[in-house]
C-alpha positions in Angstrom: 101.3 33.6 -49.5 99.0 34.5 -46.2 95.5 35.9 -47.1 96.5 38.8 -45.5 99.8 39.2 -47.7 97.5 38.7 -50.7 95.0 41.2 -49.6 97.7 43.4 -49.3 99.2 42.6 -52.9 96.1 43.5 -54.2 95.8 46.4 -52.8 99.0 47.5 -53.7 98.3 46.7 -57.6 95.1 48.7 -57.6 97.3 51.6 -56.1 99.9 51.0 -58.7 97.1 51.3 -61.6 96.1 54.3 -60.3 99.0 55.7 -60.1 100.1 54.6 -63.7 96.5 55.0 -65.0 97.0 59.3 -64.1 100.7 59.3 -65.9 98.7 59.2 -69.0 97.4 62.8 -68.4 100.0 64.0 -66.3 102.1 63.3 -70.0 99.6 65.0 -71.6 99.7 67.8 -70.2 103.2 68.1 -69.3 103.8 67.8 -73.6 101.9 70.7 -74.2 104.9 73.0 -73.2 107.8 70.5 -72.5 109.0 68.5 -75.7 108.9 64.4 -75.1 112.8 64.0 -74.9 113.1 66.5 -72.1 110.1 65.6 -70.6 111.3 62.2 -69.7 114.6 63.1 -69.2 113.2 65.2 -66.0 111.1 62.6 -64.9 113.6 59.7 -64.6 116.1 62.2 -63.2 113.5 63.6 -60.2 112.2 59.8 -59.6 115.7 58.8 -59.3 116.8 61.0 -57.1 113.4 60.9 -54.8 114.1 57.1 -54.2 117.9 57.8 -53.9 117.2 60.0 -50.6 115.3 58.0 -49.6 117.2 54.9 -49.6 119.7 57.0 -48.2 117.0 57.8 -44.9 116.6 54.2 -44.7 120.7 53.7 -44.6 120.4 51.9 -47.8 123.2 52.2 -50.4 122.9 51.3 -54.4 125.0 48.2 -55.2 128.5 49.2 -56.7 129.5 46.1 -59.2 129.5 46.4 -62.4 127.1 43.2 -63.2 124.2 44.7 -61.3 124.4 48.4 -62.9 124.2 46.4 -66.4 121.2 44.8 -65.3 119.9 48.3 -64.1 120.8 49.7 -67.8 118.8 46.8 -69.3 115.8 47.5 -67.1 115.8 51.1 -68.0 115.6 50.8 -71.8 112.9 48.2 -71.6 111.2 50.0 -68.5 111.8 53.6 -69.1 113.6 55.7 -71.5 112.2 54.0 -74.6 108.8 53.1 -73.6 108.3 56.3 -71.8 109.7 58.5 -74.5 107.4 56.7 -76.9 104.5 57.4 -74.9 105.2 61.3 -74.7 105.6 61.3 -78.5 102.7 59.3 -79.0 100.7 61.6 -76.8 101.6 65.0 -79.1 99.2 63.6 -81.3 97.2 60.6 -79.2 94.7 61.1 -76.0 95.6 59.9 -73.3 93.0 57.6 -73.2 93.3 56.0 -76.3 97.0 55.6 -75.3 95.7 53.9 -71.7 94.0 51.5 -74.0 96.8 50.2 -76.1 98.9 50.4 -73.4 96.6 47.6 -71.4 98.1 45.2 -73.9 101.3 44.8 -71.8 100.2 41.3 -70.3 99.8 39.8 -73.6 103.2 40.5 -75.0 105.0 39.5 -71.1 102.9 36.2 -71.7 104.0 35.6 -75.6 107.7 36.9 -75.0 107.6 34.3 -71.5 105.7 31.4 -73.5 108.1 31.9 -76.6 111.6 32.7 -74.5 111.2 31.9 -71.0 109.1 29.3 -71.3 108.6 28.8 -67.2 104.7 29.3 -67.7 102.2 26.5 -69.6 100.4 28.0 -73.0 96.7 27.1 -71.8 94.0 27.3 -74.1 92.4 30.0 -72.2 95.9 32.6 -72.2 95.7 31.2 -76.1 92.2 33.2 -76.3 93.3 35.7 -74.1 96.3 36.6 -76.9 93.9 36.3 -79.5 91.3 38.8 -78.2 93.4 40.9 -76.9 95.5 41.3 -80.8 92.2 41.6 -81.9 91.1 44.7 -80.2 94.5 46.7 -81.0 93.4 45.5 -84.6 89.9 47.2 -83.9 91.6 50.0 -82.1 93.6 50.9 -84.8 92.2 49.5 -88.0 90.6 53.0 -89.0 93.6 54.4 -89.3 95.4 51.6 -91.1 92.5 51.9 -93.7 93.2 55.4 -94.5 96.7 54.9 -95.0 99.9 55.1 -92.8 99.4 58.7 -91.1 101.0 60.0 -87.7 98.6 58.8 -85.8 99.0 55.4 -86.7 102.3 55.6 -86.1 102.1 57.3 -82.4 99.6 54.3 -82.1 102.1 51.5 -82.8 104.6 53.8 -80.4 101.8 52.6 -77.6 102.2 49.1 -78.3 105.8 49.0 -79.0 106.2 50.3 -75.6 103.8 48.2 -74.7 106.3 45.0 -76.2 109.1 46.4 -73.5 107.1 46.6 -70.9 106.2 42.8 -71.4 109.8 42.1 -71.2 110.5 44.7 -68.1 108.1 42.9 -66.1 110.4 39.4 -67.4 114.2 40.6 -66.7 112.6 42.6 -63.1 112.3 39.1 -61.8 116.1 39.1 -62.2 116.5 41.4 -59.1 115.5 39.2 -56.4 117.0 39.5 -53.1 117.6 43.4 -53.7 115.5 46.4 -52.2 112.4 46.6 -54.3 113.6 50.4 -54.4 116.8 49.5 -55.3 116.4 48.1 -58.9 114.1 51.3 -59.3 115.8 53.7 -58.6 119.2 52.3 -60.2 117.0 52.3 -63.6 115.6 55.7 -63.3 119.3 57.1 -63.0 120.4 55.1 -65.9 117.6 56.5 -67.6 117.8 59.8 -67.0 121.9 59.6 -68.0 120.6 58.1 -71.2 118.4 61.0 -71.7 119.7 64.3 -70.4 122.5 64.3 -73.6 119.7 63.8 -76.1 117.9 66.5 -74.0 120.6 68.5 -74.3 121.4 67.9 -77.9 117.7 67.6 -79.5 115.3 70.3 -77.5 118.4 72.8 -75.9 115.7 72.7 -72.3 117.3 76.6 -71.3 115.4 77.9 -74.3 112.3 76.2 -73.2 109.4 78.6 -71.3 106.9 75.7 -69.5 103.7 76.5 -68.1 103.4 75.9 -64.9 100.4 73.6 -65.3 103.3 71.6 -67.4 106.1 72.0 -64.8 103.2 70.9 -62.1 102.2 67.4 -64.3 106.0 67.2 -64.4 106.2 66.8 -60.8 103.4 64.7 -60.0 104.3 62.2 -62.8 108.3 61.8 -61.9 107.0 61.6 -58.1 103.7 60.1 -57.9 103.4 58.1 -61.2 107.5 57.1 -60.9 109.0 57.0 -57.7 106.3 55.8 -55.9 104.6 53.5 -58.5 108.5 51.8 -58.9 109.0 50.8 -55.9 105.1 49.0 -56.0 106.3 48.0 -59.1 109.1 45.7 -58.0 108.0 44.4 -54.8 105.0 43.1 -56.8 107.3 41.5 -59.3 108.9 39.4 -56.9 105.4 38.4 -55.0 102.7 38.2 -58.2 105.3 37.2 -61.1 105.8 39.1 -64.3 102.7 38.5 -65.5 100.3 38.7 -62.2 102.0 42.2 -62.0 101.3 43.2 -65.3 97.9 42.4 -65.2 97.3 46.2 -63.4 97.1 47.2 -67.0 93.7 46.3 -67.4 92.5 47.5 -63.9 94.4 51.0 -65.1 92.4 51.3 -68.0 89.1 52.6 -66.8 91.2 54.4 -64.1 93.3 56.1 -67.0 90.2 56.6 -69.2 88.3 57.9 -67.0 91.0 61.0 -65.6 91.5 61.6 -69.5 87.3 62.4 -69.7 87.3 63.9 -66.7 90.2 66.5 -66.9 91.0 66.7 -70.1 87.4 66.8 -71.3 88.3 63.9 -73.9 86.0 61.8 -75.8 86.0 58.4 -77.4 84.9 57.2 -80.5 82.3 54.5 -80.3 84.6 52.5 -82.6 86.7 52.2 -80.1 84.8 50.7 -77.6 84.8 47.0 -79.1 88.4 46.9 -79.4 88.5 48.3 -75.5 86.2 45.1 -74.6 88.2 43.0 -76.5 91.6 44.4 -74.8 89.7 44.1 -71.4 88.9 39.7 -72.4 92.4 39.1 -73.6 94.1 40.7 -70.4 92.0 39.4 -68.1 92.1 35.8 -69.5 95.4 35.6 -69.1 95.9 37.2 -65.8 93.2 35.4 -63.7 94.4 32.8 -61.7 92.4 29.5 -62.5 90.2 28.0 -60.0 92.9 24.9 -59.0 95.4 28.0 -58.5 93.3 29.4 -55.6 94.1 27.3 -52.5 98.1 27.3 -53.4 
């Protein structure tokens, strides 16, 4: 890879946690009026069909066998409709910067789930720490909670990091689509998504007797377009050219980014308990993700 290519990779992964690090808000705002289900039903739907038209400017066309669509279905459980359904749920109840924390831990389930399955990347003693610090701050994160008993909130907490557990294996099977348009893989998972989710729309929250602000409608759109469309097709290129791993390592670089929007418009605060378990999070990602010094003329 040129310097120049690497400059640009980076800059592209600072752009993608920005653009992931807002979704938090844009989610919770967008629950306030829409339900979770319905919520991310729309957005897979409106990503989908932005990176379908524009494929189809490009004179690009989805693949048509039925091996790659299966591998687009996979992708969009682990990468969308569960992960991003837990989120909303978790944010009825969760801020959205808390749920930008726990949500950093996505690195250090794609290294365990790579180390224990893939097994294509050596278990160093430093990504060893880095797993251990980083467990160690969701324990601080959430340990409050767990002390006063199993309430909702711990619950919508554990959402975070289950989502958190496909993400880590999104960022593994994504590696799977080399060779296709990085919007290609993206967009085919958004509409498999989105035909996952419409039914259960349909079914659970009945959207035509829904009334959405427009401040909700308005998060809507940003998130499918901005947070989705765009931030998927970063997504995959960066897969193929930084690994599973080096891409998921824009979850700690979104963290300040999401925190901060949270404080900023949504007026949140965080605990000072929280705040050791962030540092921790913070270590255990970025042990894991930095390259190590012999790494750096490759």
């Amino acid at each position: 890879m040129t310097e120049r290519a690497s400059l640009k990779d980076l800059a592209l992964l600072l752009t993608l946690s920005t653009l992931w690090g807002a979704a938090y808000t844009f989610i919770k705002i967008g629950v306030e009026t829409i339900p979770p289900v319905t919520l991310i039903a729309a957005r897979t739907l409106i990503a989908g069909a932005v990176l379908v038209a524009i494929l189809a400017l490009r004179g690009l066309r989805l693949p048509r066998d039925a091996a790659t669509w299966r591998r687009f279905l996979a992708q969009a459980l682990l990468n969308s409709a569960v992960p991003f359904t837990l989120i909303a749920w978790a944010e009825l109840t969760t801020d959205a910067g808390l749920t930008t924390i726990l949500n950093s831990t996505t690195p250090i389930f794609a290294f365990l789930l790579t180390a224990l399955i893939i097994r294509h990347e050596p278990v160093t003693l430093r990504k060893l720490c880095g797993v251990a610090a980083g467990i160690l701050g969701i324990c601080l994160i959430i340990g409050l909670q767990a002390l006063n008993g199993l309430g909702k909130d711990l619950w919508a907490q554990l959402a975070v990091v289950a989502a958190s557990v496909c993400y880590g294996g999104a960022a593994i099977l994504g590696k799977s689509f080399k060779g296709l348009d990085p919007m290609m893989p993206a967009a085919g998972s958004l509409l498999c998504g989105a035909a996952l989710l419409l039914p259960l729309s349909l079914i659970v929250d009945q959207p035509w007797t829904l009334s959405p602000s427009l401040d909700s409608l308005m998060a809507l759109l940003g998130l499918a377009v901005f947070s989705t469309a765009l931030a998927f097709a970063i997504y995959f290129r960066l897969v193929h050219t930084l690994g599973s791993v080096g891409t998921t390592s824009q979850a700690y670089l979104r963290v300040p980014i999401g925190v901060a929007i949270g404080v900023v418009f949504l007026g949140e605060s965080l605990s000072p308990t929280l705040w050791p378990g962030l540092t921790c999070v913070l270590i255990g990602v970025m042990l894991m993700t930095l390259p190590s010094r012999k790494a750096t003329g490759a």
